[in-house]
N, CA, C and O atoms as a MOPAC input file, in Angstrom:
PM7 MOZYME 1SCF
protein

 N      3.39900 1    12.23700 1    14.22600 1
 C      4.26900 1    11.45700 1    13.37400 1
 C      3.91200 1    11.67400 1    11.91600 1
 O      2.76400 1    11.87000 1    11.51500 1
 N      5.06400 1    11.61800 1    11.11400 1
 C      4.40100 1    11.68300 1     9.58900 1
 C      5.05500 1    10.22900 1     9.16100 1
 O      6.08300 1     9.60100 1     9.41100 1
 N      3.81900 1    10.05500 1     8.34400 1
 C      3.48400 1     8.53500 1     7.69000 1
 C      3.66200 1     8.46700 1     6.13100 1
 O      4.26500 1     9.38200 1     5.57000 1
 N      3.31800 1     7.74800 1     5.64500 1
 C      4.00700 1     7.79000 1     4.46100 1
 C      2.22500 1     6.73600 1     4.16200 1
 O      1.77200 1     6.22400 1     5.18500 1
 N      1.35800 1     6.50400 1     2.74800 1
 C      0.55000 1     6.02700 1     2.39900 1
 C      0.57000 1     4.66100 1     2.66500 1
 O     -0.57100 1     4.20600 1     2.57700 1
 N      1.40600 1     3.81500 1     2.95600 1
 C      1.34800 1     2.34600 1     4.09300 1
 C      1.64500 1     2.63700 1     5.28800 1
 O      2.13900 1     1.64100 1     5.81700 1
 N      1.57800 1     3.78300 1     6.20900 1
 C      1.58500 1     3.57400 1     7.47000 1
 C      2.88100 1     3.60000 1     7.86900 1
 O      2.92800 1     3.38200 1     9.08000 1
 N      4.37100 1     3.83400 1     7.20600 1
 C      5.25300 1     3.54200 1     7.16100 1
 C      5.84400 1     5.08900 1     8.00700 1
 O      5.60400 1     6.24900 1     7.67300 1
 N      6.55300 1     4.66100 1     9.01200 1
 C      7.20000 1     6.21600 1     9.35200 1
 C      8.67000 1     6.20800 1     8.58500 1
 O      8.98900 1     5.53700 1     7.60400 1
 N      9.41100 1     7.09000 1     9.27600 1
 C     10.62300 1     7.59500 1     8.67200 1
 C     11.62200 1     6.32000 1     9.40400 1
 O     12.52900 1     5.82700 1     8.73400 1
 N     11.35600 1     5.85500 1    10.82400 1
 C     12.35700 1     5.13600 1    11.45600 1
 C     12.04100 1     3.44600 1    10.72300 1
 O     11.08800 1     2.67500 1    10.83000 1
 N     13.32900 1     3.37700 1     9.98400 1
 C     12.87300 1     2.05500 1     9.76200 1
 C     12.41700 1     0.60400 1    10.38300 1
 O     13.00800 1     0.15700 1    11.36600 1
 N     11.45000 1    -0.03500 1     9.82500 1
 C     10.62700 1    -1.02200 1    10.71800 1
 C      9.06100 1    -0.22700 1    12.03000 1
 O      8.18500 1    -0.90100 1    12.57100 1
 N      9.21300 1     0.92700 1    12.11600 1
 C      8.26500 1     1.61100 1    12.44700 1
 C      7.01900 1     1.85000 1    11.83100 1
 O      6.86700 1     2.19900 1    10.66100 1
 N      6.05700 1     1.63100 1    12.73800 1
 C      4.77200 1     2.17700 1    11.33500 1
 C      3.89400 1     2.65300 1    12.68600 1
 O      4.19200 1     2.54200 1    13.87500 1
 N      2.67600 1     3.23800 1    12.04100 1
 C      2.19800 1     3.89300 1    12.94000 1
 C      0.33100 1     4.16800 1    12.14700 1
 O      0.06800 1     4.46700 1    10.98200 1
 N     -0.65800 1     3.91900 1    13.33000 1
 C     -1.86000 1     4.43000 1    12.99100 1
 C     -2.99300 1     4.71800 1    13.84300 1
 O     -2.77600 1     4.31700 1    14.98700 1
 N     -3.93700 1     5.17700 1    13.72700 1
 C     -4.46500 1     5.89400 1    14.24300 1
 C     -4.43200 1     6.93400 1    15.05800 1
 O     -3.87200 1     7.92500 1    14.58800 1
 N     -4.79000 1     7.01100 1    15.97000 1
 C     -4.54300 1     8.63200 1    17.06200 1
 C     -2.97600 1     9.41400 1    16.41800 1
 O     -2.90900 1    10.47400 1    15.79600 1
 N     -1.90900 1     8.56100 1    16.78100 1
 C     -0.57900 1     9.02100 1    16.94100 1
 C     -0.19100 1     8.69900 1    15.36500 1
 O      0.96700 1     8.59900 1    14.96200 1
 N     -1.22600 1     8.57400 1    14.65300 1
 C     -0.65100 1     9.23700 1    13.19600 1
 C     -1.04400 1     9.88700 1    12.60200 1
 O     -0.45200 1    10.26000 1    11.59000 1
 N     -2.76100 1    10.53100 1    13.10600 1
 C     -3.09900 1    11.19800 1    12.04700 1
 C     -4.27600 1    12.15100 1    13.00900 1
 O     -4.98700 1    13.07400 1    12.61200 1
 N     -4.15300 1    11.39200 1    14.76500 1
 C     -5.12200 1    12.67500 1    15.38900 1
 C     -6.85500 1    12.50500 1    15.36300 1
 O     -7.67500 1    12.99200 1    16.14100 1
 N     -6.96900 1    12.04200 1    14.73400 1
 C     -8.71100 1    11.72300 1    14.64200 1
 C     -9.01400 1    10.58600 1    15.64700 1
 O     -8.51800 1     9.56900 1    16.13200 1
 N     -9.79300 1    11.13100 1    15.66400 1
 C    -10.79400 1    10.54600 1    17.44800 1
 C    -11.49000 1     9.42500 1    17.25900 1
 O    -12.27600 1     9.08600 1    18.14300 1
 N    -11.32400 1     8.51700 1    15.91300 1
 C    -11.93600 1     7.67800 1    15.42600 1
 C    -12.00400 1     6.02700 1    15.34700 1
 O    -11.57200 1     5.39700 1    14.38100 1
 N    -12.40600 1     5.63000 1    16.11400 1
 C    -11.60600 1     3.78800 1    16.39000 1
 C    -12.57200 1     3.26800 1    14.89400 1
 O    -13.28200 1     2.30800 1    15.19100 1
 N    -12.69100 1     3.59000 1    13.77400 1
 C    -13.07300 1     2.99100 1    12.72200 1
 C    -11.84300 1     3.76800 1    11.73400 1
 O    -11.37900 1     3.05900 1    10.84100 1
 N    -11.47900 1     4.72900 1    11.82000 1
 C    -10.45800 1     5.21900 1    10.91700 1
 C     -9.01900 1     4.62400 1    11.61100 1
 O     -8.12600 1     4.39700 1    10.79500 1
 N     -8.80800 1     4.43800 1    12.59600 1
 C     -7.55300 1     4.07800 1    13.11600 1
 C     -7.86100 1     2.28700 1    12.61500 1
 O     -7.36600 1     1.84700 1    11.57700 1
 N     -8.66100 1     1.49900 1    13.45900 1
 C     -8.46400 1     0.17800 1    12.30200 1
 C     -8.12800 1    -0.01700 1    11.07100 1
 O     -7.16800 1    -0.78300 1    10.98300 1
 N     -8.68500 1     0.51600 1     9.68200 1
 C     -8.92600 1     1.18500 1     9.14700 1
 C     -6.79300 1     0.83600 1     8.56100 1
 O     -6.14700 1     0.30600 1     7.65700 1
 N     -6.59400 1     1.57200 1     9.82600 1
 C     -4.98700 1     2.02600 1     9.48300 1
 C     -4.12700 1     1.38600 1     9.88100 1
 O     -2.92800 1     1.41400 1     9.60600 1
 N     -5.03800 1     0.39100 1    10.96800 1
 C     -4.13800 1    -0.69600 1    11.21200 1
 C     -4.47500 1    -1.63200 1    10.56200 1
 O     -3.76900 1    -2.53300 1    11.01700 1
 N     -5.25700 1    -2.17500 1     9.57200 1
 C     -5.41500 1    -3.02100 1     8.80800 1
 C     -4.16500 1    -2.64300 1     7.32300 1
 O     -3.76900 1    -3.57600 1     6.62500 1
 N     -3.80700 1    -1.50700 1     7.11900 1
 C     -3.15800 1    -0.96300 1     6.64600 1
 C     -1.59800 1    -1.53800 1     6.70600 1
 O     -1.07100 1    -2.42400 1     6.03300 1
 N     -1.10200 1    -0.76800 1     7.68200 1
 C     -0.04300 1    -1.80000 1     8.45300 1
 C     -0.14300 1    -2.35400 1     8.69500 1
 O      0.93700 1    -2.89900 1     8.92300 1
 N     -0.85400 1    -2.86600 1     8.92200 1
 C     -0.68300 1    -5.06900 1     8.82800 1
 C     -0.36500 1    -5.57600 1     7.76900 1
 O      0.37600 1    -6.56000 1     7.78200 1
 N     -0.92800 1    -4.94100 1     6.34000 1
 C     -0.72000 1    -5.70100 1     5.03700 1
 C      0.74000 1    -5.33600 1     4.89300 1
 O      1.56900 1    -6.22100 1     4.68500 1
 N      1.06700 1    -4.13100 1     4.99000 1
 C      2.28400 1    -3.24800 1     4.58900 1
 C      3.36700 1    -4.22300 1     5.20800 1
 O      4.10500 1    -4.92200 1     4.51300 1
 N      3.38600 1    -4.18700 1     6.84200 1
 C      4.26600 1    -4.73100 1     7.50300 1
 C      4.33300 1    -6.24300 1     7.10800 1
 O      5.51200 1    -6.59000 1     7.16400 1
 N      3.43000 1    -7.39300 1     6.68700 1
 C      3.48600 1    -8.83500 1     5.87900 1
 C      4.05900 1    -9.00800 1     4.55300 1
 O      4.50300 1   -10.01000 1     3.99100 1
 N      3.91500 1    -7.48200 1     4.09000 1
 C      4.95600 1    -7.48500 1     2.23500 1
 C      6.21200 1    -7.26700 1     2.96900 1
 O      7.05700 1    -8.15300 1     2.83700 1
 N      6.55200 1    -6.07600 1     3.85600 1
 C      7.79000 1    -5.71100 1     4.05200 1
 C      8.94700 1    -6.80200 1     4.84200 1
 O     10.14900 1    -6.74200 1     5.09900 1
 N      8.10500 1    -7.57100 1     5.00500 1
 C      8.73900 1    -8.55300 1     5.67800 1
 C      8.92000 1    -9.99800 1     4.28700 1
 O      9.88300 1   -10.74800 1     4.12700 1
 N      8.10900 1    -9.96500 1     3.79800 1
 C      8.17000 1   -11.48600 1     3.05700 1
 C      9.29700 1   -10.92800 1     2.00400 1
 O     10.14000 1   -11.69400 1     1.53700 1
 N      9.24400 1    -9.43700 1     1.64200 1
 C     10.56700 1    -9.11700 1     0.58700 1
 C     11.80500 1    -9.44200 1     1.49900 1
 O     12.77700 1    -9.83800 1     0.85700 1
 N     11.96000 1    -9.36900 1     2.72300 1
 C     13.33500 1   -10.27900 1     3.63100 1
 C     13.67000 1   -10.99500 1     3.23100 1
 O     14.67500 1   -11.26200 1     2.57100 1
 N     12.24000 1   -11.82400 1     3.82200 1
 C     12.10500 1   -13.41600 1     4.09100 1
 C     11.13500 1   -14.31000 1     3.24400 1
 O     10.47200 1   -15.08100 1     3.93700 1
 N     10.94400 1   -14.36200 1     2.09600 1
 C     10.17800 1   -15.17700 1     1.62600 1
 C      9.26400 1   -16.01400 1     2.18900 1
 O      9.81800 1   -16.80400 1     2.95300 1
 N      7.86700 1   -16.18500 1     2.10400 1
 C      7.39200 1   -17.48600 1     2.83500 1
 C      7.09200 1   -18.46700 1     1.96200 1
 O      6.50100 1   -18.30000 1     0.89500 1
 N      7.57100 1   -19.70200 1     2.48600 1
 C      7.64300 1   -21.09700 1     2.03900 1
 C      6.43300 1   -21.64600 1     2.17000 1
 O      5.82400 1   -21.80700 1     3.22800 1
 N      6.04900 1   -21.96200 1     0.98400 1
 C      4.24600 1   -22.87300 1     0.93500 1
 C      4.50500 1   -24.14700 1     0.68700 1
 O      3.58400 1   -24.95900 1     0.59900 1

């Protein structure tokens, strides 16, 4: 898959990390990338939906 620097693929709402984004054998670089997309995917969503405090 190609990713984009947040983890972001081409299909929108898709994101993607570790193994099946970048191949490395690494469960500290794939967290790493899912900590990534996690932040990415909580902005991409609150620009929707605003969250109410």
């Amino acid at each position: 898959l190609v990713i984009d620097d947040h983890q972001r693929t081409s299909i929108p709402g898709l994101y993607a990390a570790g193994d099946v984004a970048k191949g490395l054998d690494q469960i500290s670089h794939a967290m790493g990338e899912a900590s990534v997309a996690a932040t990415t995917i909580r902005n991409d969503l609150a620009k929707e939906r605003p969250l109410l405090r």
